[in-house]
C-alpha positions, 0 to 999 in steps of 0.5 A, a space after each residue: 500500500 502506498 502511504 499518502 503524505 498529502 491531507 486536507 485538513 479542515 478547521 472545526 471553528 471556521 471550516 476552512 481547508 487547507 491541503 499539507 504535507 504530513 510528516 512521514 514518521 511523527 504525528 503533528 500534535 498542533 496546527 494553526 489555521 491559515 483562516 481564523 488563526 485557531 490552533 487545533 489539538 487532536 480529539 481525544 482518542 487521536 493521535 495527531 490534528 491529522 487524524 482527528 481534521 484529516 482528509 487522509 489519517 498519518 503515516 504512521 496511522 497508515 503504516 501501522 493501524 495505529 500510531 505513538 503507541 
C-alpha cells in the first residue's frame, strides 16, 4: 500500500481547508489555521490534528493501524 503524505485538513471553528504535507514518521500534535488563526489539538482518542481534521489519517496511522503507541 502506498502511504499518502498529502491531507486536507479542515478547521472545526471556521471550516476552512487547507491541503499539507504530513510528516512521514511523527504525528503533528498542533496546527494553526491559515483562516481564523485557531490552533487545533487532536480529539481525544487521536493521535495527531491529522487524524482527528484529516482528509487522509498519518503515516504512521497508515503504516501501522495505529500510531505513538
Amino acid at each position: 500500500m502506498e502511504i499518502q503524505l498529502k491531507s486536507k485538513i479542515t478547521c472545526p471553528k471556521c471550516g476552512f481547508k487547507e491541503t499539507e504535507t504530513m510528516p512521514e514518521d511523527s504525528c503533528q500534535y498542533f496546527y494553526e489555521c491559515q483562516n481564523c488563526g485557531e490552533l487545533m489539538k487532536p480529539k481525544q482518542g487521536d493521535c495527531c490534528v491529522f487524524c482527528s481534521y484529516g482528509s487522509v489519517k498519518c503515516p504512521p496511522v497508515q503504516k501501522e493501524g495505529n500510531c505513538c503507541q
